[in-house]
N, C-alpha and C positions, 0 to 999 in steps of 0.2 A: 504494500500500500504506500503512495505517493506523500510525501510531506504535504503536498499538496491537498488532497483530500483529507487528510488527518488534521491540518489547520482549519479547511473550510466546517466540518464535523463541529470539533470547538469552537467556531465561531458562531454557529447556529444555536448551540448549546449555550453560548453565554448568552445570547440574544433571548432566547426563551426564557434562561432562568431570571432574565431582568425584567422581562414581563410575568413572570409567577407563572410558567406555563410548566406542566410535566411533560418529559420524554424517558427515551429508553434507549442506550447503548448496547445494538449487538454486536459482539463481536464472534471470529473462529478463535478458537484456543488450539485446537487436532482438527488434522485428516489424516484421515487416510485412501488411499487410489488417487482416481481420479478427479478432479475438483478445479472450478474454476476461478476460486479464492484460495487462496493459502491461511494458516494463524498469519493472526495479525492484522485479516481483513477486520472493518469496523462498518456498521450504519446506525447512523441516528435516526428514531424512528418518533416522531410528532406522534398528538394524542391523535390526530387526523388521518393518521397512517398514513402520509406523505413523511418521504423518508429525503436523507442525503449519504452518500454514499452505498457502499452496498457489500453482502456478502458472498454473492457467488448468482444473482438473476432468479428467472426463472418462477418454478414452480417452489423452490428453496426459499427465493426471495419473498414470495406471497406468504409462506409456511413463517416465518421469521415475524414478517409482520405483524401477523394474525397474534403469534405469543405474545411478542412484544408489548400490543397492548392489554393482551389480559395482564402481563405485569405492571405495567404505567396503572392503569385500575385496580391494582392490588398492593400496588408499591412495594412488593417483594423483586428477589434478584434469584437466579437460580441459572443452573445449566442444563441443559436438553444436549443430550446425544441420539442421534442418528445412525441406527446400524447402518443403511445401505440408503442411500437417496435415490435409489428405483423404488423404494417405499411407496416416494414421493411423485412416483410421476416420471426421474429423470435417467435418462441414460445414462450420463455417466458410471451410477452407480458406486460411487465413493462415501464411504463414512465419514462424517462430520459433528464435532463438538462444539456447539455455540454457549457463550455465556452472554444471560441477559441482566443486563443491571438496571434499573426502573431511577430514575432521577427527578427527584419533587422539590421543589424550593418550596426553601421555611418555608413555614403556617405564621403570619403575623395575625395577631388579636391586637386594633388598636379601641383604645378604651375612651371612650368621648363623656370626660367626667374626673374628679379623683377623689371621690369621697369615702367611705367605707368600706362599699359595696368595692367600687372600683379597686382599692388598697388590696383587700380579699382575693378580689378575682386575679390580680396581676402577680402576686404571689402562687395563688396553684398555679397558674396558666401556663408562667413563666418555665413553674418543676417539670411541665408536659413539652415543652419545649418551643413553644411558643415564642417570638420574636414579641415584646411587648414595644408599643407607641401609646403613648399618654396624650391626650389633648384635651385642654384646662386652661383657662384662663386667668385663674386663681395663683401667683406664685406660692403662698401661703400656703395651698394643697398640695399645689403639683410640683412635687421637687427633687432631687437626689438620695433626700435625707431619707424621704415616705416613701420613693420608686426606686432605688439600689439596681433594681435586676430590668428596669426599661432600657431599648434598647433609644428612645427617643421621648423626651419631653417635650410638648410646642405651645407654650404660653401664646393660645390665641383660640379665638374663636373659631367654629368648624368653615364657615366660609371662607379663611382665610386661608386657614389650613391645610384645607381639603389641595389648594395646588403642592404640599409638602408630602403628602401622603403619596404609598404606593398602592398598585392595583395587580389586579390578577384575582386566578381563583386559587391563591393558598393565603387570602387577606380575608378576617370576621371581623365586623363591626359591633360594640357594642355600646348602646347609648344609655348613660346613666346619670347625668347634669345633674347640676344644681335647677335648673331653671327650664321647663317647658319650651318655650322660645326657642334657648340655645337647642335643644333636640328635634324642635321644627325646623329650625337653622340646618343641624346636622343633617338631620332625612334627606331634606332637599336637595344637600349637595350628594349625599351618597345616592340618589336615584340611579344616575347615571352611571354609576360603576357596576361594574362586572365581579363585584365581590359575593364571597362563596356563603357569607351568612352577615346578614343585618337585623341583631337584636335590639330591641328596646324594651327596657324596665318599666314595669307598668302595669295597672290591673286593665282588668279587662276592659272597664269605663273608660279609661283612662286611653287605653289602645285603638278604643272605638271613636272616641274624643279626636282623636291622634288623624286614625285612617281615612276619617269622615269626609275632615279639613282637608287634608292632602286629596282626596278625589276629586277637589273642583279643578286641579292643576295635572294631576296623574291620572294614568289609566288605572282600575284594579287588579289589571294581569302584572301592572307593576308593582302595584301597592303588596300586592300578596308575596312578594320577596320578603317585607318584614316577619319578624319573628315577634311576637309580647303576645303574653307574658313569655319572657325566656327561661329555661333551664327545662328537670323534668323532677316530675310527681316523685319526689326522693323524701320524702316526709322533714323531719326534722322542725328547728325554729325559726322564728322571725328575724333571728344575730345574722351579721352580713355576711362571716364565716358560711351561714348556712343558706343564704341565698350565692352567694358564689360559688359554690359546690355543686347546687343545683344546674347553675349556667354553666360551669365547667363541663360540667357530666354531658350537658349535651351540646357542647363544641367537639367533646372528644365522639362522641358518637355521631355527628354529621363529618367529623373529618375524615372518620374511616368508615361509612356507611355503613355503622353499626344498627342494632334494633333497640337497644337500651335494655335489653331483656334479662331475666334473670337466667346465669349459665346455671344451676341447680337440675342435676340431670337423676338427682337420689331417687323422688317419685316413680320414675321411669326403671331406673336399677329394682327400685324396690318387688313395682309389677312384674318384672322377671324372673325374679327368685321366688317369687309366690307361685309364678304358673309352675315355675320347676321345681319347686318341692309339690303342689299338685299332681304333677305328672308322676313326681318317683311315689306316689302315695297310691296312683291308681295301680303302679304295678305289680 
């Protein structure tokens, strides 16, 4: 493979990761026979399945694709071996070892607010590895001293902001002000982004109050991007510890397109061994 192609590969890669875009790196690691890549071939492989580069054409090249993005959707990395690529369709007939790596740029949570709530949530969010951005116009709240692990403070209001802000879909928004306004303020500008989750705190009146307003300006196929009340049905108290938990719990669960469900698979264990000592009973 060409310096050439292997410059152009990274360059398309850093370009995606600066728009927050996921891809997938395949490359050969082995062959063996015949093959029209050697190790060492590489493709970058978009969530769009438009690729750059390549690993060998073909019926190969479709076969490659197609994994690639079920890993870019699962953000796992793995190798696939191929005993004989007539498997596959192709004459040659040569065996092939691909490794696919799934490449996702951070997940930023920027937090539009820096009050309890906020304090709370930027602390778990942070442990999950979240890229945190504070925005507060309050120096008093929002500062080094109270956000230690942000990755950005912006003492301004969300219009102003909103041009310092990044985009893409590895960016959640979550809106938690002091003041109604500034979160109208925030909406407005976040309409237009492409971001993967836009929460707002708020009960339900509150949210209805919110979405109402916004539909003399918005469509509702937009409006319905908003999330409030945010987080999930996790019990606990009214402490901000426990409304941030809540929202965390389901950031991480739309990050990875999880169900929030409970894994408790004992009930199910338990029916098994009941039919099977019934059975050693009838014998």
């Amino acid at each position: 493979m060409s310096a050439k192609e292997i410059s152009e590969i990274f360059k398309v890669g850093q370009e995606l990761l600066s728009k927050g875009e996921p891809f997938a790196i395949v490359s050969v690691i082995d062959h063996k026979g015949h093959s029209s890549r050697h190790e060492g071939a590489m493709m970058l492989v978009k969530k769009d399945g438009t690729i750059t580069g390549t690993v060998g054409g073909a019926v190969l090249e479709k076969y490659s694709i197609e994994k690639a993005l079920e890993y870019i959707k699962s953000g796992k990395n793995g190798i696939i071996s191929i005993e004989s690529t007539s498997e596959l369709g192709m004459l040659c007939g040569g065996a092939v070892t691909l490794y696919i790596k799934a490449v996702r740029p951070s997940d930023v949570l920027i937090i539009f607010g820096a009050g309890h709530v906020a304090y709370q949530l930027s602390k778990l969010a942070s442990q999950l590895g979240f890229k945190i951005i504070i925005v507060d116009d309050r120096p008093e709240w929002a500062n080094r001293e109270r956000f230690p692990e942000a990755g950005d403070i912006i003492l301004e209001r969300p219009a102003s902001a909103i041009k310092k802000l990044p985009s893409g879909e590895n960016v959640y928004a979550a809106l938690m002000s002091y003041s109604g306004d500034i979160e109208k303020e925030a909406l407005e500008s976040l309409m237009e982004k492409d971001y993967k989750y836009i929460g707002l705190i708020a009960s339900p009146v509150k949210a209805l109050r919110v979405i109402d307003d916004l539909s003399s300006n918005y469509s509702l196929d937009r409006l319905s991007r908003i999330v409030s009340p945010m987080g999930l049905d996790i019990g606990g108290g009214e402490e901000p510890v426990d409304v941030a938990l809540s929202i965390v719990a389901e950031l991480q669960m739309i990050r990875y397109g999880a169900t929030g469900k409970q894994l408790n698979k004992v009930p199910e264990l338990i029916e098994q061994i009941s039919k099977k000592q019934q059975l050693k009973g009838k014998a």
